[in-house]
C-alpha positions as CSV (number, residue, x, y, z in Angstrom):
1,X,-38.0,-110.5,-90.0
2,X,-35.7,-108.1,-88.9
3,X,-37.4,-104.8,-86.7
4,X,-35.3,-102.6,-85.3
5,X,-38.0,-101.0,-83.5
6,X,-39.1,-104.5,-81.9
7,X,-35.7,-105.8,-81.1
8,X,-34.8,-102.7,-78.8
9,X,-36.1,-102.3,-75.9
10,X,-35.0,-99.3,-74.8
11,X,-36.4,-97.1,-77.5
12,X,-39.8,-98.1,-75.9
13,X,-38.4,-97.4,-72.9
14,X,-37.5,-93.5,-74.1
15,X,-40.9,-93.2,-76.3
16,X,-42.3,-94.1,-72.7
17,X,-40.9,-91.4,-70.7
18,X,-43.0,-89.8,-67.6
19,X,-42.7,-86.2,-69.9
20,X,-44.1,-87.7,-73.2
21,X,-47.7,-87.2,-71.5
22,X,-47.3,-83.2,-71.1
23,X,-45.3,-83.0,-74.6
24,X,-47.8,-85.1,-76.4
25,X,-50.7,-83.0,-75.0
26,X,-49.3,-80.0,-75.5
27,X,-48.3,-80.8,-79.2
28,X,-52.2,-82.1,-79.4
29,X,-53.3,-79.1,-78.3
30,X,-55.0,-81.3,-76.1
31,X,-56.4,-83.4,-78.8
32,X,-58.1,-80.6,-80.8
33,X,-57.3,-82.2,-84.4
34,X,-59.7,-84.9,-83.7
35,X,-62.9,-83.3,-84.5
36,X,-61.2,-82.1,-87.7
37,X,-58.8,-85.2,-88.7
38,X,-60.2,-89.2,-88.6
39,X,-56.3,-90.5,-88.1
40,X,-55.6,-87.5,-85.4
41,X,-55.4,-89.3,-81.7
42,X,-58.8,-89.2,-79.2
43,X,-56.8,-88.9,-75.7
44,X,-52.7,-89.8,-75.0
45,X,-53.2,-93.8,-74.7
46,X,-54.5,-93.4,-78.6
47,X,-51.6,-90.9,-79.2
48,X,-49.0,-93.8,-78.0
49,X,-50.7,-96.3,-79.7
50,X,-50.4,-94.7,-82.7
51,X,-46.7,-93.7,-82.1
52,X,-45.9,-97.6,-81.3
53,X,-47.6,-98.6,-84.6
54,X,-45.4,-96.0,-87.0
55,X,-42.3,-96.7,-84.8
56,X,-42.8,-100.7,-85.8
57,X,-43.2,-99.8,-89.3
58,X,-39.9,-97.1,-89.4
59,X,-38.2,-100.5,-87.9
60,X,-39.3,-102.7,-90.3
61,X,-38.5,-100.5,-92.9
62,X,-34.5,-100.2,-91.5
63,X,-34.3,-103.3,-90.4
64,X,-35.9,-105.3,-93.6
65,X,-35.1,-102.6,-96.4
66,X,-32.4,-100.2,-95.4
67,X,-29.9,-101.9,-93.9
68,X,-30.5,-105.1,-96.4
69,X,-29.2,-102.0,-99.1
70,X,-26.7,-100.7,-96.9
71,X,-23.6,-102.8,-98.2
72,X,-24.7,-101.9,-101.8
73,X,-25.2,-98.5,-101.7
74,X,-21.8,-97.8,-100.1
75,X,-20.0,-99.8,-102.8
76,X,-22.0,-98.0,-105.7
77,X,-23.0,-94.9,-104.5
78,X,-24.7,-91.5,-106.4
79,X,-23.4,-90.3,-109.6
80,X,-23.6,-86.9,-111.7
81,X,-25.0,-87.4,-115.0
82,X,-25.4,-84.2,-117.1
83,X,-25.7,-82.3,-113.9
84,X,-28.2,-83.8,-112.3
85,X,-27.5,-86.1,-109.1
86,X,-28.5,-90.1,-109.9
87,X,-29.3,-92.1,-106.5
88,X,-27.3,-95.6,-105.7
89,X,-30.3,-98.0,-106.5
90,X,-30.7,-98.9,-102.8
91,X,-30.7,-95.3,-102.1
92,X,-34.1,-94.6,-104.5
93,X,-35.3,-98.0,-103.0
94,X,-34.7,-96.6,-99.7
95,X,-36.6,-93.5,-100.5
96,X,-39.3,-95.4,-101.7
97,X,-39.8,-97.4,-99.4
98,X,-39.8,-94.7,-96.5
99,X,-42.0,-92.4,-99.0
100,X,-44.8,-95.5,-99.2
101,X,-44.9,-96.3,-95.5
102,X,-45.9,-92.7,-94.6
103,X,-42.2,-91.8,-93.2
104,X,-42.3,-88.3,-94.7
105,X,-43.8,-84.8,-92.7
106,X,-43.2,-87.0,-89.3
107,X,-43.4,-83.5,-87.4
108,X,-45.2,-81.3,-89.6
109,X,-49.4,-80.6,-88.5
110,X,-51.5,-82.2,-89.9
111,X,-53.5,-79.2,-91.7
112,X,-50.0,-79.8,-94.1
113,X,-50.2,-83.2,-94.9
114,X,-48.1,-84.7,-91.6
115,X,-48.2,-86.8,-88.6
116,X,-47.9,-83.7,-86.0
117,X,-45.3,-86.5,-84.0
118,X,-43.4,-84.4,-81.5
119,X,-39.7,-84.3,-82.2
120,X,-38.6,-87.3,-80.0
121,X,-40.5,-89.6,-82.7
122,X,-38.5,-88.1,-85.2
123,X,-35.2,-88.7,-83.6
124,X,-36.2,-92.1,-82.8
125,X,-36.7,-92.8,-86.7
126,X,-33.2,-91.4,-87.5
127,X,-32.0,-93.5,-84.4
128,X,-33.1,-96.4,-86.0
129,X,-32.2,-95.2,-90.0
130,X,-28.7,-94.8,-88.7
131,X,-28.1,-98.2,-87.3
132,X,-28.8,-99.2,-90.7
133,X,-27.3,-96.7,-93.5
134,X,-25.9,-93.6,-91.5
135,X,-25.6,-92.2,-95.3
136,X,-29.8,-92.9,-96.2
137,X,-30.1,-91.4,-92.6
138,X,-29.0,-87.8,-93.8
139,X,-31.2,-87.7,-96.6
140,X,-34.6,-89.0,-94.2
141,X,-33.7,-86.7,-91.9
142,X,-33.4,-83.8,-94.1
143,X,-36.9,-83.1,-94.1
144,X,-36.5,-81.7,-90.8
145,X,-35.4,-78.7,-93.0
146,X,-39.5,-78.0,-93.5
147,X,-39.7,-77.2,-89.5
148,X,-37.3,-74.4,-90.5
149,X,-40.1,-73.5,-93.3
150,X,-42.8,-73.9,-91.0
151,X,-41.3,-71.6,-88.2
152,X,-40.1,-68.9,-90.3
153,X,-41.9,-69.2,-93.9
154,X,-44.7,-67.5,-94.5
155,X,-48.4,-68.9,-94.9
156,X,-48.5,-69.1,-98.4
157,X,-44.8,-71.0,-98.5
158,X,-45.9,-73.4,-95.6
159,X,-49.1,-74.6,-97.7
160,X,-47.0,-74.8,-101.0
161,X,-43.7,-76.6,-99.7
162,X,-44.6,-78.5,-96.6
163,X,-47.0,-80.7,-98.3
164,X,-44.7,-81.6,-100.8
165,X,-41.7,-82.4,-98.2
166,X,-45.3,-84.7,-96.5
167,X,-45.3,-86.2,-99.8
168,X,-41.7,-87.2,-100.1
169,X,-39.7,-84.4,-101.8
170,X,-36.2,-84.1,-100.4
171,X,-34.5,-81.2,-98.8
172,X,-30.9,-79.9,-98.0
173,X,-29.7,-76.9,-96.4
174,X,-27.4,-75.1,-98.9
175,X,-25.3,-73.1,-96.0
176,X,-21.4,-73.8,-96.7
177,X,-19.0,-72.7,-99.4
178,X,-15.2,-72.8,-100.3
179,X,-14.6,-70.3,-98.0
180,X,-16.9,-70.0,-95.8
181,X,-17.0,-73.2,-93.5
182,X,-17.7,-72.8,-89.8
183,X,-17.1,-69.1,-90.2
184,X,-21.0,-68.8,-92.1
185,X,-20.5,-64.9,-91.6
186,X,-17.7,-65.5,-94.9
187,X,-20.7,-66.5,-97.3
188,X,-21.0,-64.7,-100.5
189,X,-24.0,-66.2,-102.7
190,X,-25.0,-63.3,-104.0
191,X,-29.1,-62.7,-103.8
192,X,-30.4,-59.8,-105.4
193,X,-33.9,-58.5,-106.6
194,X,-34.9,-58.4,-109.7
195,X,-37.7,-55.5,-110.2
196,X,-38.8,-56.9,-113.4
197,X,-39.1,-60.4,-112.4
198,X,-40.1,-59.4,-109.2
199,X,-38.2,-62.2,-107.7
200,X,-34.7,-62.9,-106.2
201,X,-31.7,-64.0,-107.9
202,X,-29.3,-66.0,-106.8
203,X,-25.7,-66.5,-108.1
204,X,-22.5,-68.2,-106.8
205,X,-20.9,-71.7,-105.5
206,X,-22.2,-73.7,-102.5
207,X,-19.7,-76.5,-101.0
208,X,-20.2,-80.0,-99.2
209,X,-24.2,-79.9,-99.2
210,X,-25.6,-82.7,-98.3
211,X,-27.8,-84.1,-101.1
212,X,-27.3,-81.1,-102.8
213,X,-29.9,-82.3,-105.7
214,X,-32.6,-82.2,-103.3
215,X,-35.8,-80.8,-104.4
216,X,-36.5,-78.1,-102.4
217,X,-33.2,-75.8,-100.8
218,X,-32.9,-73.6,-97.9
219,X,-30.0,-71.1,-98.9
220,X,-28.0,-69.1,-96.9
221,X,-26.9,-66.1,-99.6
222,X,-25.7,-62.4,-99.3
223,X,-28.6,-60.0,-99.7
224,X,-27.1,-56.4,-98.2
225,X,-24.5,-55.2,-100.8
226,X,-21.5,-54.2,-99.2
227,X,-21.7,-56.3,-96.6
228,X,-18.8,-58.6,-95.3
229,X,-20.4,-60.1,-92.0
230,X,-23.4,-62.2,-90.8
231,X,-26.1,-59.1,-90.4
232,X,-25.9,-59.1,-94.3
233,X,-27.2,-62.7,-94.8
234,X,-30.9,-63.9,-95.6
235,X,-32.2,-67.1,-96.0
236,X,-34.0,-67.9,-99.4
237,X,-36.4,-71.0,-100.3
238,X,-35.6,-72.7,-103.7
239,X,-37.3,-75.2,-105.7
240,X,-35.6,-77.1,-107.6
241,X,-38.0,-77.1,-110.7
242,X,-37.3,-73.3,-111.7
243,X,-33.8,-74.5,-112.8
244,X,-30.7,-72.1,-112.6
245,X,-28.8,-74.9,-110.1
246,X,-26.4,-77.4,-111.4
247,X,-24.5,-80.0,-109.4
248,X,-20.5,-79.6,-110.4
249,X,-19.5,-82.6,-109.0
250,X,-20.3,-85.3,-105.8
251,X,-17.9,-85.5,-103.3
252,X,-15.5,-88.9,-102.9
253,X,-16.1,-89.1,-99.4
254,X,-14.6,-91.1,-96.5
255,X,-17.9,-92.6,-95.6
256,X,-21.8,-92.3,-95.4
257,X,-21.0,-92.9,-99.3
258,X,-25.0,-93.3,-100.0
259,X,-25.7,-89.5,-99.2
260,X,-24.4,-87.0,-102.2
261,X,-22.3,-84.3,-101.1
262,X,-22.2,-81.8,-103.8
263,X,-20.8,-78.8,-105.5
264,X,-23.2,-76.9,-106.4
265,X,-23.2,-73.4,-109.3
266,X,-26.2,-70.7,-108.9
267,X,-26.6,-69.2,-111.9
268,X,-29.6,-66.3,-111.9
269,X,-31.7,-68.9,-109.6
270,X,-35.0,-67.8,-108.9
271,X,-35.8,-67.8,-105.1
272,X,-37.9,-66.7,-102.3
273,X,-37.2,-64.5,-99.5
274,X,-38.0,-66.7,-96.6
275,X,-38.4,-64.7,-93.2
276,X,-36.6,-61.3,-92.6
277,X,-34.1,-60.0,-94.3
278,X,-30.5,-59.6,-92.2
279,X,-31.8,-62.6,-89.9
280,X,-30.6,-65.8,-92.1
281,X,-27.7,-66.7,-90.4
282,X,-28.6,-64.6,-86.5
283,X,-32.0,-66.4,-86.5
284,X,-32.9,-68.9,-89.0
285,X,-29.4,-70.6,-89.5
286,X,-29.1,-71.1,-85.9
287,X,-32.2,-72.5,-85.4
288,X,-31.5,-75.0,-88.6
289,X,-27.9,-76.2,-86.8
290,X,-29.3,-76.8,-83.6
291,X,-32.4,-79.2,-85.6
292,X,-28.9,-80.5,-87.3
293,X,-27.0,-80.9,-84.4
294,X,-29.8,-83.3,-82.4
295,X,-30.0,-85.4,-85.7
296,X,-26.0,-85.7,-85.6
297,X,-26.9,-87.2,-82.1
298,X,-29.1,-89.4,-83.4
299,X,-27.6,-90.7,-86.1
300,X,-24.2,-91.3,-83.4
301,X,-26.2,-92.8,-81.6
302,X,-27.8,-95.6,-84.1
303,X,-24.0,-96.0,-85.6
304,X,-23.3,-96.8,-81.8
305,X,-25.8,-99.2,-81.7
306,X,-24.4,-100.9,-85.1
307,X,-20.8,-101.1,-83.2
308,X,-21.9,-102.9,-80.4
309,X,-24.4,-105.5,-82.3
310,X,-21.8,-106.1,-84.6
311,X,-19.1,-106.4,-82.0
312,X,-21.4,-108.7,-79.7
313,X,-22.2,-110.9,-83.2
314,X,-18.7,-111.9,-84.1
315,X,-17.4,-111.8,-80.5
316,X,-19.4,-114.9,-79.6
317,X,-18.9,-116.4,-82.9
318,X,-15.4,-116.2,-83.1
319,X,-13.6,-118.8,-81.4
320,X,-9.7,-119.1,-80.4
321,X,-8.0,-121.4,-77.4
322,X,-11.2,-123.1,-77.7
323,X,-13.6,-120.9,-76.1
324,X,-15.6,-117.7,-78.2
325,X,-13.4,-114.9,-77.4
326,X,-16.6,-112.7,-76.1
327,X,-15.6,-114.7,-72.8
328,X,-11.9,-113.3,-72.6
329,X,-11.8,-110.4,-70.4
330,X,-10.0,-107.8,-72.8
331,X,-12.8,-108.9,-75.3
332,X,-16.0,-108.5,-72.9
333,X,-14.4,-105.1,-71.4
334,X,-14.5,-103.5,-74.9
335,X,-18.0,-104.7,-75.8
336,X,-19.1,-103.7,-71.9
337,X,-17.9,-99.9,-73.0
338,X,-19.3,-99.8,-76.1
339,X,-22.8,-100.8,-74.8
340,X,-22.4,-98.7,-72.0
341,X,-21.4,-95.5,-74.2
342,X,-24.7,-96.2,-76.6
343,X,-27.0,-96.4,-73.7
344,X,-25.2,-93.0,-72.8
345,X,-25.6,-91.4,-75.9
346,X,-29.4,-92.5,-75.9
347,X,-30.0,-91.0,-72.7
348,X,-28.7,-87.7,-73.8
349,X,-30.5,-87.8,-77.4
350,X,-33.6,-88.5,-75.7
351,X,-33.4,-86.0,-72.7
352,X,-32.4,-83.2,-75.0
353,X,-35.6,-84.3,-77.8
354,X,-37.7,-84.1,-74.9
355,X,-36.4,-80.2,-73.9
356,X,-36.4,-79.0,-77.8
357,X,-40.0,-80.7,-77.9
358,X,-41.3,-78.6,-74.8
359,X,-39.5,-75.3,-75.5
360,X,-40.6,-75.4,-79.3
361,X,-44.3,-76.6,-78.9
362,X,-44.4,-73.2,-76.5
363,X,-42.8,-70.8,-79.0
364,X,-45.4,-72.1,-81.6
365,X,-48.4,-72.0,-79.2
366,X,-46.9,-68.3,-79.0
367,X,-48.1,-67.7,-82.1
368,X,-51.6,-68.0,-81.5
369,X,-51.7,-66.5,-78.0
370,X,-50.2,-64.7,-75.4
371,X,-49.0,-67.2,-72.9
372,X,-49.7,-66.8,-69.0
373,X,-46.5,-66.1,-66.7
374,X,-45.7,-69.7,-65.9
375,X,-46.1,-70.9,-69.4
376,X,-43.3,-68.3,-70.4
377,X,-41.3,-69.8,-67.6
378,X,-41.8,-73.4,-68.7
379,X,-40.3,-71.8,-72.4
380,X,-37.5,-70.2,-70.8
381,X,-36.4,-73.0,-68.6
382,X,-36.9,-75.9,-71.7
383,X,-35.3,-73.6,-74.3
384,X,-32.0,-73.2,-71.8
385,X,-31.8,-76.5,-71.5
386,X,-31.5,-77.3,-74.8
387,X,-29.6,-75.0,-75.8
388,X,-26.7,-76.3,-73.1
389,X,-27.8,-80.3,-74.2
390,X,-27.4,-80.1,-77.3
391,X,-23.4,-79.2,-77.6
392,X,-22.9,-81.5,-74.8
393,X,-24.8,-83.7,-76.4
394,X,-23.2,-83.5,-79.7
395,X,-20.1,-83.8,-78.7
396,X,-20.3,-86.6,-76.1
397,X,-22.5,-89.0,-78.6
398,X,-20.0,-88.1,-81.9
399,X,-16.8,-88.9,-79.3
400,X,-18.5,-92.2,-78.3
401,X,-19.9,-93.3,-81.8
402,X,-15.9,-93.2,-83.0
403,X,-14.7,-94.7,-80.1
404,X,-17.2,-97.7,-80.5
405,X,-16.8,-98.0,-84.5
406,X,-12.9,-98.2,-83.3
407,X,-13.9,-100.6,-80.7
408,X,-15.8,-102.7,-83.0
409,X,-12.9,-102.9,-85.6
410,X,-10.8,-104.3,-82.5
411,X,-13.0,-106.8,-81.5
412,X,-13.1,-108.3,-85.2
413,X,-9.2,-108.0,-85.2
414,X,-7.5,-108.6,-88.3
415,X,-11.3,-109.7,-90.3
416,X,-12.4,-105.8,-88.9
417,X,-10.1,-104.2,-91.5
418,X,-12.3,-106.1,-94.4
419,X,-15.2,-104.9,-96.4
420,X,-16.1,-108.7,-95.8
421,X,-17.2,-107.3,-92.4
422,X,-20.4,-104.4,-91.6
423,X,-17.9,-102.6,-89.2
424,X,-15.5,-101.6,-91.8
425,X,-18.2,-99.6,-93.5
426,X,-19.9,-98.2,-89.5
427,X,-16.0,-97.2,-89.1
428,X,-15.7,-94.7,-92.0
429,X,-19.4,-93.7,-91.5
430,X,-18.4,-92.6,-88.0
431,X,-15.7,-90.8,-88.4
432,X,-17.5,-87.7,-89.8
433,X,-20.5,-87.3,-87.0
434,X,-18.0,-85.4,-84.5
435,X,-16.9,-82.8,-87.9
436,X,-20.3,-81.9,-89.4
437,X,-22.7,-79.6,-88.2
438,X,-19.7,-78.1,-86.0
439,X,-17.0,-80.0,-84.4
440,X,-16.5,-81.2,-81.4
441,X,-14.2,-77.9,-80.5
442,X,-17.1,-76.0,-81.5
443,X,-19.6,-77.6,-79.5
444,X,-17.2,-77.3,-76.7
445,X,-17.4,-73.3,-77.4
446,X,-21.0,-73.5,-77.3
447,X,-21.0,-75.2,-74.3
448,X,-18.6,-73.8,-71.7
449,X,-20.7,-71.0,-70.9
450,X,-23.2,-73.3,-69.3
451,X,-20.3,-74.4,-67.3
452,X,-19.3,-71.0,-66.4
453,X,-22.6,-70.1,-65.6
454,X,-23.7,-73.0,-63.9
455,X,-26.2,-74.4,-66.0
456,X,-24.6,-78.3,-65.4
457,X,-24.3,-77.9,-62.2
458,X,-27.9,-76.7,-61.6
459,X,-28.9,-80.1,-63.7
460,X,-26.5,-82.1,-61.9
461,X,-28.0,-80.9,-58.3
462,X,-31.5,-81.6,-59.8
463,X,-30.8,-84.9,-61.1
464,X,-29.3,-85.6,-57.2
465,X,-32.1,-84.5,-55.9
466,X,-34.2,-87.8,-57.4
467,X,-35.1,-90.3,-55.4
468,X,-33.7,-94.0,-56.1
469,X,-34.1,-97.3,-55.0
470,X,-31.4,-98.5,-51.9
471,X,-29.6,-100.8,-54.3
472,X,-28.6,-98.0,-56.6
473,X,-27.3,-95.2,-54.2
474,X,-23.6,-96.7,-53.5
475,X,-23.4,-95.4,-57.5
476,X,-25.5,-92.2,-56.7
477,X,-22.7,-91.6,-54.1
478,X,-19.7,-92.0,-56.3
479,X,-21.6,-89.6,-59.0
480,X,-22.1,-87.2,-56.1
481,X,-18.1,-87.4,-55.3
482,X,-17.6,-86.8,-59.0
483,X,-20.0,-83.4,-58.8
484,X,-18.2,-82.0,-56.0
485,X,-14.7,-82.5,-57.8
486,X,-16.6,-80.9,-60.8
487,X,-17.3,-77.6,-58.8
488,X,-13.6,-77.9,-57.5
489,X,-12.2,-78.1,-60.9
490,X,-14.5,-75.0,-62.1
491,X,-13.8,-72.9,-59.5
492,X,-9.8,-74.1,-59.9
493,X,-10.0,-72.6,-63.6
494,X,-12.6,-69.3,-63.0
495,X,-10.2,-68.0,-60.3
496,X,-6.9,-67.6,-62.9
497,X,-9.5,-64.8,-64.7
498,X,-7.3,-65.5,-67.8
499,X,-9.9,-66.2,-70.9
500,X,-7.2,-67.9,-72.7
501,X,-6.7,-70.6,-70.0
502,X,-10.8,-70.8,-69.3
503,X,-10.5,-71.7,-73.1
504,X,-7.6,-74.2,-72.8
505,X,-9.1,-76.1,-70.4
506,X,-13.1,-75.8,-72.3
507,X,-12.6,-79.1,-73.1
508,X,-11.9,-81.1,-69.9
509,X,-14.5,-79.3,-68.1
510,X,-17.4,-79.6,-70.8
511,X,-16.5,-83.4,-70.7
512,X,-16.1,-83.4,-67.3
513,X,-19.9,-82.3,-67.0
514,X,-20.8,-84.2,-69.7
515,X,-19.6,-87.6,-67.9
516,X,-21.5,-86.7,-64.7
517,X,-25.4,-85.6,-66.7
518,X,-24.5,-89.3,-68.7
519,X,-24.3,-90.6,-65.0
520,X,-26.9,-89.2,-63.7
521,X,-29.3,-89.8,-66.5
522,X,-28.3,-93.7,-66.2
523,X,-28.4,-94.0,-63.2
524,X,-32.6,-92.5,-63.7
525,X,-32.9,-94.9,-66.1
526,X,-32.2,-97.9,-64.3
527,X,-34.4,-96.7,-61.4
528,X,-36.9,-96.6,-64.2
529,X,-36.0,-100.0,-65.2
530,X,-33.5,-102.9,-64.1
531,X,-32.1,-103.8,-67.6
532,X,-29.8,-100.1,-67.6
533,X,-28.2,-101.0,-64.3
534,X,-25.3,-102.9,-65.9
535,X,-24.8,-99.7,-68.3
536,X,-24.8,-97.7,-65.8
537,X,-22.5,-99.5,-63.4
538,X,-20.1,-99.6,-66.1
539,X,-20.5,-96.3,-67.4
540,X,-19.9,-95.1,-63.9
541,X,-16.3,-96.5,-63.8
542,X,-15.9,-94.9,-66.8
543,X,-16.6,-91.2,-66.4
544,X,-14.8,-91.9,-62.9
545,X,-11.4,-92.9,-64.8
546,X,-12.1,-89.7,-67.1
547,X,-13.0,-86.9,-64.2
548,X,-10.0,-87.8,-62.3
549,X,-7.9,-87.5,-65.1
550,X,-9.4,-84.2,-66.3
551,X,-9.0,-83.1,-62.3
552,X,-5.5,-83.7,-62.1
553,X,-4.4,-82.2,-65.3
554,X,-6.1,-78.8,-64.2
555,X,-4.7,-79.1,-60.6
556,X,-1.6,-79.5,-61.3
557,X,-0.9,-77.4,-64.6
558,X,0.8,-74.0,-64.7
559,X,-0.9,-71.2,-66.7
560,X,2.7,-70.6,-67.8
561,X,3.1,-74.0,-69.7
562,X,0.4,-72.6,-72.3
563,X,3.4,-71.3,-74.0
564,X,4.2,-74.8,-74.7
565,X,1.4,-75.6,-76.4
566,X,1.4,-72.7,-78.5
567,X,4.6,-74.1,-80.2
């Protein structure tokens, strides 16, 4: 039987992390909900236990149900029917299946109906769902929409929505519309009050939401008349039972075919105010994209993780001039890259689950006391960090999921451009993971401040500051020549004082840093444990090949040549 928990060593390895003892008692409150709750865990040992046993059931569940459906659901996919979103078959299997083995409310407390697992158990389930159907993995994942709910909903919403999401109701995030993509401060869903209903309204078009049928909705919509910008935005709860939504069509998408991506009409739909007024898209948006953003990561990651299983399948199946062609040296370079890239990208998913766990767990500790100087400090520090990891992360896990499906599809050669063949279907999955939930060239906006300001660097020197066993610091060295070229280059760009050319060269500098973290973290793991020292051997010859590239294009450009690219 096929496990995709069991067969991976490395998730254990991430679930086992030296951190996962302070996050797991901090989420526990050290272990309060046991004198309240007869499945909440005595001490951490029962904690882990626990998380083990639901990991090994989330595998089964992708390994034996999801990705059995996976070919199925991509050829079939949803369908309208009188305005109303129908499921592909293996997508309501899917759902059902994840529904009965308790997959639903992973992260929610317990007093709601959930599992109270910190956010890297969540990941690790969308990890997994993604190497199977990255389309089934957007609608799992979706219930991460209730942690939105829970931070910024108020009591009476929390006890009426988040056991339903516990109980398997779907969610989406209805934030886009046909003019108003990236730019969010452009949307104008009209939401206004209605005295004798004593209710809001809402009325307008929403674009490319993901499962857009969903049953419960997190809107972004205009509540400030006269109002052109983001301070006039709110966010607004709706269930999909008070009617007044209809689905105007399903996308015909690329890839991730199994997940509906609809246009959807508001006509006088009856909502709630959730939060503040004026803070939907400052506040609660943000805090929904960067929640999006680490489940992007994920689900890169587990397309990665198809790529190279796939790749490794056929390459030693596949025989020419004799030999399997895993054992030619362009062939076992590729699939070399694309498991070192995946072991990448998990390092960085898992790293940055770990800050948002610790810097979240605090803000909602927050709210039942006031915390002591140091435990504000520990906030500060884990919420910086993840703020910096996760548009580095995003954007270094998305490039290397497309770069592996492409990879993969090379490896197969002429067989890789057939539906006969998984990779055909991981290649169109992939290609969307480095648009949605912002682009690559936005992430690399988000993220060049913590270059400017040193964030990476500070990480990078802290990281250094580890120690490692003898057989691993020739590679430490070589990532320590890389950080010095790093601070060169930065210091190269920040003395033109020209914010046009800091945001020309955003993008070899954010990768730049990004290569050296991935390094770093590697090179951690494999003092952790032996098996990650070929990834990170490899992986260091890499990002190597890719800082001195990125050096030399900033050493020697001219500032003046920008007025080449401009056209």
């Amino acid at each position: 039987m096929a496990n995709y928990f069991l067969d991976n060593p490395a998730l254990k390895y991430h679930l086992d992390h030296p951190l996962m003892q302070e996050i797991v008692a901090l989420k526990e409150r050290n272990y309060a909900d046991k004198d309240v709750f007869d499945y909440a865990p005595l001490d951490f040992e029962d904690a882990m236990d626990n998380f083990y046993r639901v990991m090994e059931i989330a595998g089964e569940v992708c390994g034996e149900v999801v990705a059995v459906n996976a070919e199925g659901v991509d050829h079939d996919g949803p369908e309208v029917i009188n305005s109303r979103v129908k499921y592909a078959a293996g997508t309501q299997r899917n759902l059902d299946a994840a529904i009965q083995a308790g997959l639903m409310g992973l992260s929610m407390p317990r007093r709601y109906g959930g599992l109270n697992f910190p956010m890297v158990g969540f990941i690790m389930v969308s990890d997994m769902a993604s190497r199977a159907d990255a389309g089934f993995c957007n609608l799992w994942a979706l219930q991460d929409c209730a942690e939105t709910l829970y931070e910024f909903g108020n009591e009476e919403q929390r006890q009426f929505f988040i056991p339903q999401v516990c109980n398997g109701s779907t969610m989406s995030m209805d934030l886009t519309e046909p003019d108003a993509g990236s730019d969010l401060q452009a949307v104008m869903l009209r939401a206004s009050y209605s005295e004798e209903d004593k209710c809001w309204r809402l009325n307008g078009v929403k674009r490319f939401i993901t499962n857009g049928d969903s049953d419960i909705h997190l809107v972004l919509a205009r509540s400030e008349e006269g109002t052109k910008d983001g301070r006039g935005l709110s966010m607004f709860i709706y269930d999909k039972k008070d009617g007044g939504v209809d689905v105007r069509r399903i996308e015909n998408k690329m890839g991730i075919k199994g997940s509906p991506t609809c246009e959807l009409t508001f006509k006088n739909a009856k909502a709630q105010l959730c939060g503040d007024r004026k803070m939907g898209l400052i506040k609660y948006v943000m805090s929904l994209m960067n929640g999006a953003r680490l489940g992007i990561m994920a689900q890169a990651t587990g397309l990665s993780e198809a790529a190279y299983r796939e790749a490794v399948a056929y390459a030693n199946d596949r025989k020419q001039f004799g030999k399997a062609i895993i054992e030619f040296p362009a062939v076992y370079e590729m699939i070399a890259n694309i498991k070192a890239k995946t072991e990448a990208s998990r390092s960085i998913l898992y790293e940055t689950a770990r800050f948002v766990d610790l810097y979240k767990i605090w803000e909602d500790i927050e709210k039942d006391r006031k915390l002591e100087k140091e435990e504000k400090a520990q906030l500060k520090k884990y919420k910086k960090l993840a703020d910096a990891y996760t548009p580095l992360g995003k954007a270094m896990t998305t490039e290397f999921c497309n770069q592996n499906a492409y990879d993969c599809i090379q490896v197969h050669g002429g067989s890789g451009f057939m539906k006969d063949y998984a990779c055909e279907r991981i290649y169109r999955d992939a290609r969307i993971t480095n648009i949605y939930e912002g682009t690559t060239q936005l992430q690399v906006i988000a993220a060049i401040r913590h270059v400017t300001t040193g964030t990476y660097l500070a990480q990078m020197q802290a990281c250094q500051a580890e120690i490692i066993s003898p057989e691993l610091e020739p590679l430490k060295k070589r990532i320590l020549a890389m950080t010095e070229k790093y601070e060169t280059m930065v210091k190269q760009v920040m003395e033109i004082k020209n914010p046009e050319y800091t945001d020309f060269q955003a993008r070899r500098l954010v990768e730049t840093a990004g290569h050296i973290i991935l390094s770093y973290l590697l090179i951690l793991d494999a003092n952790r444990m032996d098996s990650f020292r070929h990834s990170a051997e490899v992986y260091a010859n890499i990002a190597e090949t890719e800082v001195h590239k990125a050096a030399n294009f900033i050493e020697n450009f001219d500032v003046d040549s920008l007025a080449f690219y401009k056209g």
